[in-house]
N, C-alpha and C positions, 0 to 999 in steps of 0.2 A: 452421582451426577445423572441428570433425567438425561434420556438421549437426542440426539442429536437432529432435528425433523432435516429435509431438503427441501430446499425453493428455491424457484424458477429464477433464472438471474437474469432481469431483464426481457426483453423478446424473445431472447436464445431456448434452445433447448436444451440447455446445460443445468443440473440441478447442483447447486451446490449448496453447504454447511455453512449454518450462522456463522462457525468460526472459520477460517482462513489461518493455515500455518505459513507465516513469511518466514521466509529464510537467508535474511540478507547478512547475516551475521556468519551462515558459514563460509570457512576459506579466511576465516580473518580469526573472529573472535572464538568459532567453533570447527574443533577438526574434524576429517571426515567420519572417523569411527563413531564418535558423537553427535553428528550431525545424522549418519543413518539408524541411531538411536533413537534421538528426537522424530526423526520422519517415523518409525517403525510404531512410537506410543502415541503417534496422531492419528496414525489408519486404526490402530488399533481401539483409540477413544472416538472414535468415529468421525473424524474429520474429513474429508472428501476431495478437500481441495485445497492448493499447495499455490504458492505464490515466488515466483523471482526476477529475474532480467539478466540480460545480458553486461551490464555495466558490472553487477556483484560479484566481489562481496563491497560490503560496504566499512569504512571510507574509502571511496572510491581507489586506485592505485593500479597504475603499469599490470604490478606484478602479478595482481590477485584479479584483472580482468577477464571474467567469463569462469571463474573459478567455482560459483553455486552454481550456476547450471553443470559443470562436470561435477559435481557431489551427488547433484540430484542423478546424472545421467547412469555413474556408477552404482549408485542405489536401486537402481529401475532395473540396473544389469543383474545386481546380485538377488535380486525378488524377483524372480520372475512371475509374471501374470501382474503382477503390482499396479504397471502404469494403465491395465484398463478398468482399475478401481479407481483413480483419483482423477481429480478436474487439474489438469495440467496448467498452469499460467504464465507468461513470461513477459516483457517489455522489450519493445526495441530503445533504444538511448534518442530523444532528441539530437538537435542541435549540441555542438560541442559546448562544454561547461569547463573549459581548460584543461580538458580531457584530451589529449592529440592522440591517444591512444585509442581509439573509438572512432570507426573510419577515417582515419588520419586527421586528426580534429575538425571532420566535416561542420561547416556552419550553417547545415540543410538536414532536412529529410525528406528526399524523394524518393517517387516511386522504385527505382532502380535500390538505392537503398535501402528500402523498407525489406525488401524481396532478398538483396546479400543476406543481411543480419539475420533474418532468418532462416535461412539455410545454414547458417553457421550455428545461431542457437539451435536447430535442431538435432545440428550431430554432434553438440558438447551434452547435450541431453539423452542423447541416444534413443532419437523416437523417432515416428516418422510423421507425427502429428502432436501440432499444439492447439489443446482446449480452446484460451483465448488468449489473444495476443494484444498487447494492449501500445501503443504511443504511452510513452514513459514522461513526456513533457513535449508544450507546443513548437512547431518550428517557428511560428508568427512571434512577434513583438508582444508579450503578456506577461505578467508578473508573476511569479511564482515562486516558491522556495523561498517568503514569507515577506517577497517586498509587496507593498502598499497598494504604489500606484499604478497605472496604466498611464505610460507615456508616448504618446503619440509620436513624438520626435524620433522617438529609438526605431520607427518602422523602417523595414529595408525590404529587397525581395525575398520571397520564400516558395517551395515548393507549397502548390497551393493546396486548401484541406480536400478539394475533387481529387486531385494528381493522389492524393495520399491514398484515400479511400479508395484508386485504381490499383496503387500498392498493394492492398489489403485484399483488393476483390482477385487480384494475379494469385495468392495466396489462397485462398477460398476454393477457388476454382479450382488449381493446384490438388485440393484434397489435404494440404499440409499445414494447416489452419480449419479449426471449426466454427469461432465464433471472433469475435471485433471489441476490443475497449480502446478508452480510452485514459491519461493520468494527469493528476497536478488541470484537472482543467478548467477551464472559465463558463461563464452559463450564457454567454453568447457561441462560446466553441462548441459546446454540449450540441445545442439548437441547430450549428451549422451544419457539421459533419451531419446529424440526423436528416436536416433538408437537405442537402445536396447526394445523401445517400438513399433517401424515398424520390427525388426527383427525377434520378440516373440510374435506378434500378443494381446500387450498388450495397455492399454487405452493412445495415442500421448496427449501430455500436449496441451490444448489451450491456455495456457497464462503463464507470468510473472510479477509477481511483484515487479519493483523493485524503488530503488530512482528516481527520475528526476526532474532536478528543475534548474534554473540559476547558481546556485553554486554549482550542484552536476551534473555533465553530464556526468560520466565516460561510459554512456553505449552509445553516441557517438563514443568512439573509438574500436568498433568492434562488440558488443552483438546488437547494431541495424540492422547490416548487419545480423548477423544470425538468429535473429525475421523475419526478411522481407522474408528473401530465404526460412528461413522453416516455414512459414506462422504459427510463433505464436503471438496470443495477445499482447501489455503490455498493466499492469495495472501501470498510474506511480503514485507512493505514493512520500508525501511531496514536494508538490509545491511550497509549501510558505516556506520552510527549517523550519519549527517548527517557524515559526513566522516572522522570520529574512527576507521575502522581501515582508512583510505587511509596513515595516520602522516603526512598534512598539518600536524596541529599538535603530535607529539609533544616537538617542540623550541622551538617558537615559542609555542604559545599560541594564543588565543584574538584577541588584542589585537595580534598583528602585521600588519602589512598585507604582506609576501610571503606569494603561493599562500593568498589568499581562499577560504572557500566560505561555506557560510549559517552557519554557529557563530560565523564570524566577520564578517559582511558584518551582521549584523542583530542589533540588540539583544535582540528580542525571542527570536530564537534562543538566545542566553545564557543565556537561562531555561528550557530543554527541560531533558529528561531527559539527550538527549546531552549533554549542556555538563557534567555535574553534575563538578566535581573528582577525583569519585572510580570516575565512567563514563570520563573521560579516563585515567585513571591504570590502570584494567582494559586498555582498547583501546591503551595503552602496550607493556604485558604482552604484547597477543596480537599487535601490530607486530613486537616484538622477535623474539620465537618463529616470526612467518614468516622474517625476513631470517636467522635461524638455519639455517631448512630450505631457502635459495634462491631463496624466493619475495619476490611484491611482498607488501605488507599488504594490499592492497585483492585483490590473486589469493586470499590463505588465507579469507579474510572471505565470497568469493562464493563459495569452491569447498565452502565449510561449507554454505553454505546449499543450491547446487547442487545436492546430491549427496544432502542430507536427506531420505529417506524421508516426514519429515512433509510436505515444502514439494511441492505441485504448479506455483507458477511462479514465480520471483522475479521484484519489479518491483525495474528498476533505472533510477534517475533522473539523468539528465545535465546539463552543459551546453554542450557539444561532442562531435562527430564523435568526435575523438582519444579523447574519455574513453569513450564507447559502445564504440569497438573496443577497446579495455583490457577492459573491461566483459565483453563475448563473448569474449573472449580467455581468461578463467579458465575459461570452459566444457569446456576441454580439462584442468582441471588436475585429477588422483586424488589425495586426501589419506590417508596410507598409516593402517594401525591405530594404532599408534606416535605418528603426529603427534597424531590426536584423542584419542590418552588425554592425552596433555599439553595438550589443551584442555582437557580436560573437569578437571587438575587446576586450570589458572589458575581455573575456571569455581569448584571445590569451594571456594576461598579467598574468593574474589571476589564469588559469586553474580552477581545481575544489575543491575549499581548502574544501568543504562539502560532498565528494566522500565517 
């Protein structure tokens, strides 16, 4: 594997690695001694920068809230010098998601809020600073987590994106925040937070994190133009669609129990956007077309994202060693002209049924 360069993420001075290790999977799907395994062969394959939130592990639950950030916080206790080699990253939780376990199912995020959560995620982490701290979903009325539309009817009050960005700047100032993102967002939200943060002299977001992957590309049609112009990050989460262009379940389904991951280990997964019928039968299409050209499905899937001019780091989330080294493994792989026009036609047919 060639190594690893660093780039600037965003305006920030934060340099971090093409790849990103997400870690939402431990505390549920991965236990600690394995999870500081997996951390231990990402610093080591040069990875730089680590990704999680306060809500993890994922699927969401009571019992396992805030459960990755103490993996990670234990991991940074047992390595010491550790945490000033990695780009730390964390999220606060939106609005509540029938979550009542997460600020009492607040159905806001304000400033006062912003500023709790993290002081709490700082000491389930055991740091006394985080890299970059990102909004994990909007408080406003916006579609996210694969609905369609924008409906205006659904508006209500919200703490507003100034109020937040004052959040952030309490944080900044503090010393216990370095840098600003933002998740799941819209390219009118991108726009706003950035003016109202150059207008007020308050902290401009470096990054975004949102979906990217073969069967979810909606932030080609428009939020790539405004990352580029207003020189922010993306972080792009779910490469692989939660599994679906590994070709884990192109034969099997959903409902087998050979070679499990979350689509099929959790009902509640069942209900994502990856699961949809017709997102599986997309990431079928774009399976087939790698074992065409030689490759694995999960190689064609990271080496799109890889390679993407939009994407500044991809997180890639595991649950072993072995899948992490696959994982960097595709970072060596160049996908010629030829193969991405023949993505881009499954894409013209298809659209994003994983959006």
């Amino acid at each position: 594997m060639n190594p690893l360069p660093l780039v600037s993420l965003g305006r920030s001075d934060l340099r971090v690695t093409p790849i990103c290790l997400g870690t939402m999977t431990f505390g549920e799907q991965v236990g600690e001694a394995d999870a500081h395994a997996i951390l231990d062969l990402a610093v080591e394959r040069g990875i730089n920068v680590i990704d999680t939130a306060e809500m993890y592990s994922v699927p969401p639950r009571r019992e396992t809230y805030g459960a990755t950030e103490r993996i990670l916080g234990s991991w940074f206790a047992a390595r010491p010098g550790m945490r000033q080699r990695v780009v730390l990253a964390t999220k606060v939780a939106g609005p509540s998601r029938n979550m009542d376990w997460v600020r009492n199912g607040s159905a806001d995020l304000t400033r006062a809020e912003i500023v709790a959560s993290c002081e709490a995620s700082l000491q389930r982490l055991r740091t006394d600073v985080i890299d970059l701290y990102q909004i994990h979903w909007p408080a406003r009325n916006v579609p996210t987590f694969g609905a369609l539309y924008f409906d205006p009817s659904k508006d209500r009050a919200y703490a507003s994106i100034h109020e937040q960005l004052e959040g952030l700047a309490d944080l900044v100032k503090a010393g216990k925040v370095r840098a600003v993102g933002l998740s799941n967002e819209s390219p009118w939200g991108v726009m706003e937070f950035v003016r109202l943060a150059e207008q007020h002299g308050l902290p401009r977001i470096a990054s975004v994190q949102n979906p990217y992957a073969l069967t979810s590309r909606a932030l080609d049609n428009g939020l790539d133009e405004v990352l580029h112009r207003l020189q922010v990050g993306l972080l792009a989460y779910s490469p692989l669609a939660f599994g679906a262009l590994t070709g884990k379940y192109d034969d099997i389904g959903l409902d087998a129990a050979e070679r499990p991951g979350r689509l099929a280990l959790f009902d509640s997964m069942k209900k994502q956007r990856w699961a949809r019928p017709e997102a599986l039968a997309a990431a079928k299409l774009y399976n087939a077309l790698a074992r065409r050209h030689g490759l694995a499905p999960a190689q064609l899937a990271l080496a799109f994202c890889y390679r993407s001019w939009r994407v500044t780091s991809t997180i890639v989330g595991v649950t072993s060693r072995a899948q992490l080294e696959r994982n960097l493994a595709a970072w060596d792989t160049t996908l010629s002209p030829e193969l991405l026009a023949e993505i881009d036609a499954i894409r013209w047919t298809h659209r994003d049924p994983a959006q």
